[in-house]
C-alpha positions as protocol buffer text, in pm:
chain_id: "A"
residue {
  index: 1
  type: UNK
  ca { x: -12461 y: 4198 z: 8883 }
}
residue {
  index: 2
  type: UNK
  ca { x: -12761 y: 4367 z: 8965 }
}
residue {
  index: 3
  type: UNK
  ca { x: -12827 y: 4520 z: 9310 }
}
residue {
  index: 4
  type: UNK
  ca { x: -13074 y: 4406 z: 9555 }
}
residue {
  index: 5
  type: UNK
  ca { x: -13408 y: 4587 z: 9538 }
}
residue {
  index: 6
  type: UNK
  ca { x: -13266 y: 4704 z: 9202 }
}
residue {
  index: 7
  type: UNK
  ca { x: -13495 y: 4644 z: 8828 }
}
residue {
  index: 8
  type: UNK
  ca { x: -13264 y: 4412 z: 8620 }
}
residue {
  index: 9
  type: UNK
  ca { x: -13193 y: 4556 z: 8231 }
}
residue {
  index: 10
  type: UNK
  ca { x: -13510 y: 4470 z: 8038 }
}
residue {
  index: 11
  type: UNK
  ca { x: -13776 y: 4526 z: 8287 }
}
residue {
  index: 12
  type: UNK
  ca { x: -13962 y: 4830 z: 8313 }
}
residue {
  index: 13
  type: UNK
  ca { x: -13980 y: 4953 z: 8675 }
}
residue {
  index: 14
  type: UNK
  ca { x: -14314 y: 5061 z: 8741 }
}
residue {
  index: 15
  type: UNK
  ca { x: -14579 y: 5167 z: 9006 }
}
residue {
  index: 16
  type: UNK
  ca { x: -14822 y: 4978 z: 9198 }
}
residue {
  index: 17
  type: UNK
  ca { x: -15190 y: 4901 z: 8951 }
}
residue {
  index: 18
  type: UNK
  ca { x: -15366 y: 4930 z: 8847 }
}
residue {
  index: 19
  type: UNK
  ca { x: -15215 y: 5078 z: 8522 }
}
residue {
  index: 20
  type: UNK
  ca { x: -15208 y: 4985 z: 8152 }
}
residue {
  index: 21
  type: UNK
  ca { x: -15028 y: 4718 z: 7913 }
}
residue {
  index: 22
  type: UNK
  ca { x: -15039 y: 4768 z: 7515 }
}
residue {
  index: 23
  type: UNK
  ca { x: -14924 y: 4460 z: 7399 }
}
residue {
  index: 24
  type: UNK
  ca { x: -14801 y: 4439 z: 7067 }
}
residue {
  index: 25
  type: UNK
  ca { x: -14705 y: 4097 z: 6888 }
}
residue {
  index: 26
  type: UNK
  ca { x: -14527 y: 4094 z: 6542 }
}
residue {
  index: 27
  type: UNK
  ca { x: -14386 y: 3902 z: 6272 }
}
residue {
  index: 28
  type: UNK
  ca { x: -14108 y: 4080 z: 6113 }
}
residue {
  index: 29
  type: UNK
  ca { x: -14096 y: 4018 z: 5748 }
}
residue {
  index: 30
  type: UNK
  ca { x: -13708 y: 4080 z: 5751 }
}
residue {
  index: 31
  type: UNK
  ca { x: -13673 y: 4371 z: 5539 }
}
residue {
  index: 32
  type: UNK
  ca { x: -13473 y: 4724 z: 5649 }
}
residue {
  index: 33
  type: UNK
  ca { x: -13306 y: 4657 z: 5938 }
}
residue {
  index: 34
  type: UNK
  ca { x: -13162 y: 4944 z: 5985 }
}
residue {
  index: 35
  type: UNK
  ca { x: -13469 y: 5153 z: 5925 }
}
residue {
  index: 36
  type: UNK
  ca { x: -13685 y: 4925 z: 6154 }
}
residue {
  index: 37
  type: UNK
  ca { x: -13400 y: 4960 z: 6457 }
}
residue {
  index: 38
  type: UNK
  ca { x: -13409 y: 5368 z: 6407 }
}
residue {
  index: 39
  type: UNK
  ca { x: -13805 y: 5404 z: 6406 }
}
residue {
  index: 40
  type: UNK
  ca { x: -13810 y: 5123 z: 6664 }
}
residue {
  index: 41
  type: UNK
  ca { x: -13548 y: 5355 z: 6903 }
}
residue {
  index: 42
  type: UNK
  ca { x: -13727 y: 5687 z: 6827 }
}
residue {
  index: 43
  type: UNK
  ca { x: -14030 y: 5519 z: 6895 }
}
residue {
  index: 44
  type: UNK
  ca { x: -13944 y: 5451 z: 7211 }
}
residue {
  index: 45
  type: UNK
  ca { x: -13788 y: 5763 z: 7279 }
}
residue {
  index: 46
  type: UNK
  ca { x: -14103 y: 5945 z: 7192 }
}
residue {
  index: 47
  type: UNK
  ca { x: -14292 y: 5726 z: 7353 }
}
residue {
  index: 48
  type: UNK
  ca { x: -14133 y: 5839 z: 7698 }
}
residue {
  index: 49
  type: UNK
  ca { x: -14201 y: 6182 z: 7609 }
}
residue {
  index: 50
  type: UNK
  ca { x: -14582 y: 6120 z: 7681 }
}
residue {
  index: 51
  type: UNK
  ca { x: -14739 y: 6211 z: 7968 }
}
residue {
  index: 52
  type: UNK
  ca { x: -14877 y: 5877 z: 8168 }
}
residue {
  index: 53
  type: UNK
  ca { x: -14603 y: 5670 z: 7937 }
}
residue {
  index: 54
  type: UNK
  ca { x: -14487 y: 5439 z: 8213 }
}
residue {
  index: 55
  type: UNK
  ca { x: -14209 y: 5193 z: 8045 }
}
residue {
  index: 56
  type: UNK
  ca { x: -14165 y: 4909 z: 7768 }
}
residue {
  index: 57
  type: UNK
  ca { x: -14031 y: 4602 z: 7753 }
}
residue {
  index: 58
  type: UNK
  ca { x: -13938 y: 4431 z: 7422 }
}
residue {
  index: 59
  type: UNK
  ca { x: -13768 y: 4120 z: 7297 }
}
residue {
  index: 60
  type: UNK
  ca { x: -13741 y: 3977 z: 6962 }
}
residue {
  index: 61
  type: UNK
  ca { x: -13663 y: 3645 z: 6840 }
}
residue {
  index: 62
  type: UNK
  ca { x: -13402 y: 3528 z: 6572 }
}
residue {
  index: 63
  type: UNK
  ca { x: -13762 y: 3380 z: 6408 }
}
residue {
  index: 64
  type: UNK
  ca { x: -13858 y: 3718 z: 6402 }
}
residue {
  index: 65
  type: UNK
  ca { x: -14118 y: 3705 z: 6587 }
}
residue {
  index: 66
  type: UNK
  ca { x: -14102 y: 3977 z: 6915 }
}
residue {
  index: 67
  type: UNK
  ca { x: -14353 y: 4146 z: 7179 }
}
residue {
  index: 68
  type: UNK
  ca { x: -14343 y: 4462 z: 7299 }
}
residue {
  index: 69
  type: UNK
  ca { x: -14514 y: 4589 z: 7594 }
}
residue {
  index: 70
  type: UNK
  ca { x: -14571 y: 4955 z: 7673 }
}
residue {
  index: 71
  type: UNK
  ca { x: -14730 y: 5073 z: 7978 }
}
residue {
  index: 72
  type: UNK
  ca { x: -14945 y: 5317 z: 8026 }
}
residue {
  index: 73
  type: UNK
  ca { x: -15109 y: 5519 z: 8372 }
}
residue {
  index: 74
  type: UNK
  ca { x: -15460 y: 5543 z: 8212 }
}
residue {
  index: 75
  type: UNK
  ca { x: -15644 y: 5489 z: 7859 }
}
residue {
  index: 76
  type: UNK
  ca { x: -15657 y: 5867 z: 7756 }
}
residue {
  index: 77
  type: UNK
  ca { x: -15283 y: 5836 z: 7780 }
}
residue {
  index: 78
  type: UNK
  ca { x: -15275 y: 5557 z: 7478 }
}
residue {
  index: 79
  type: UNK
  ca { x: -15527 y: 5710 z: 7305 }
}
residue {
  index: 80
  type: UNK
  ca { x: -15318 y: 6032 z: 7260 }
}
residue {
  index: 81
  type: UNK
  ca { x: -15006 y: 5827 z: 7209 }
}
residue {
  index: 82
  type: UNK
  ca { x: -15229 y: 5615 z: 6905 }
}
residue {
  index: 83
  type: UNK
  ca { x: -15328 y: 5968 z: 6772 }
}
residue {
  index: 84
  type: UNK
  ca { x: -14911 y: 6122 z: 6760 }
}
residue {
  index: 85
  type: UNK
  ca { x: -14878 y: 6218 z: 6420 }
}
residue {
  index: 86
  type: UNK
  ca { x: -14513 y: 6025 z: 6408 }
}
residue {
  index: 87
  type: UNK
  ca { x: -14612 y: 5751 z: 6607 }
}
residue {
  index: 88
  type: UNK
  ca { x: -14911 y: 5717 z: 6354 }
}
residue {
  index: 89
  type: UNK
  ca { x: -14686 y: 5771 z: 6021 }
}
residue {
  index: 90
  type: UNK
  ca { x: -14428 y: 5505 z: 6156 }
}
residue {
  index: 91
  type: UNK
  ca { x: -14728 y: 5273 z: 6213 }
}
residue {
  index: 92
  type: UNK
  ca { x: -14823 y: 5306 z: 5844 }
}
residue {
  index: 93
  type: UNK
  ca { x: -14499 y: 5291 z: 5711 }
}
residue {
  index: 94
  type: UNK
  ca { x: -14443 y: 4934 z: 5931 }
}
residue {
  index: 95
  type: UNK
  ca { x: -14788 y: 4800 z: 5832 }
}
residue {
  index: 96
  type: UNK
  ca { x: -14640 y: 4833 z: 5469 }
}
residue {
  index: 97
  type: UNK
  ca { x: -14284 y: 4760 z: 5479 }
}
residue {
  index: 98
  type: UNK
  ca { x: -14146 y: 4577 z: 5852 }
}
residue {
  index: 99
  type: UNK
  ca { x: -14434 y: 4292 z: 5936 }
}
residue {
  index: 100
  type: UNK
  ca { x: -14541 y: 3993 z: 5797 }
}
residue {
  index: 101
  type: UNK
  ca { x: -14795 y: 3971 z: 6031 }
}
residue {
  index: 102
  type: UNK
  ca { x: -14879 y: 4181 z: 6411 }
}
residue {
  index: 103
  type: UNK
  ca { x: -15148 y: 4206 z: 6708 }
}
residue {
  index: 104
  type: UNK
  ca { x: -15233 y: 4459 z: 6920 }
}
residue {
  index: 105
  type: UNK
  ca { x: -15408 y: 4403 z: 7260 }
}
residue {
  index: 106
  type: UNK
  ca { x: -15455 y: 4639 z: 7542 }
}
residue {
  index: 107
  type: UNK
  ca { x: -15550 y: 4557 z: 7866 }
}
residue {
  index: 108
  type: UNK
  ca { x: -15557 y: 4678 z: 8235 }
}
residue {
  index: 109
  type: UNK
  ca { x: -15316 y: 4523 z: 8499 }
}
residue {
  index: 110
  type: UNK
  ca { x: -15498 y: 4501 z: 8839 }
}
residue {
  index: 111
  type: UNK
  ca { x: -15216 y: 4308 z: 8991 }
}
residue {
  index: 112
  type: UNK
  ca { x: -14845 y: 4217 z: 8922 }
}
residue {
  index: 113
  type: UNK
  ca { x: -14593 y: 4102 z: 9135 }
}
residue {
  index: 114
  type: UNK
  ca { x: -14249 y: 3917 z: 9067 }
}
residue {
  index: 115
  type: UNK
  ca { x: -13937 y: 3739 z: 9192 }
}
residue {
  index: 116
  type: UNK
  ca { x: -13711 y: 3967 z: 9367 }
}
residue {
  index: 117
  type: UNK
  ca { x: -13356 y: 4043 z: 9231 }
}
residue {
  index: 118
  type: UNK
  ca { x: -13075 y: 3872 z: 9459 }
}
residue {
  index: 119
  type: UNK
  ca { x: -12766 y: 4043 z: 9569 }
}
């Protein structure tokens, strides 16, 4: 049960825009696992290490096939997260060995609103 007023497991809580969204889209090609899980993690926990980093949301499917959103407070703040020397090496190393196929699209939110979480 999630509380009222409370950001169900998933979501990223975040402030009011306008603010950020990288969207990435991917095809996993189904090789390492493991390895993929680990950089994905320590991705993520480097990620929120950056100043303006803001939250992510991710899902994947059993297809493979998975988003990931990361958001941002402004575009210097993905621009120095694009240019992290381990953020950058894990890119390479996915380009070559964890996707069949990905897109990357950034854009700026100027409005977002949702269902509220019952109690």
């Amino acid at each position: 049960m999630t509380l009222p007023g409370t950001i169900p497991p998933g979501f990223a809580s975040l402030p009011e825009p306008p603010y950020y969204a990288v969207i990435f889209s991917s095809l996993r090609n189904g090789e390492d696992e493991a390895g993929y899980a680990a950089a994905s993690e320590r991705m993520l926990e480097l990620a929120a290490q950056r100043p303006g980093f803001l939250g992510a949301e991710s899902v994947r499917g059993a297809d493979g096939f998975g988003i990931t959103v990361s958001y941002w407070a402004n575009e210097a703040a993905i621009a120095a997260w694009k240019h992290d020397a381990e953020h950058a090496a894990t890119r390479a190393h996915g380009r070559k060995h964890w996707y069949a196929h990905y897109e990357l699209r950034v854009a700026r939110v100027e409005r977002a609103y949702g269902k509220p979480t019952k109690g």
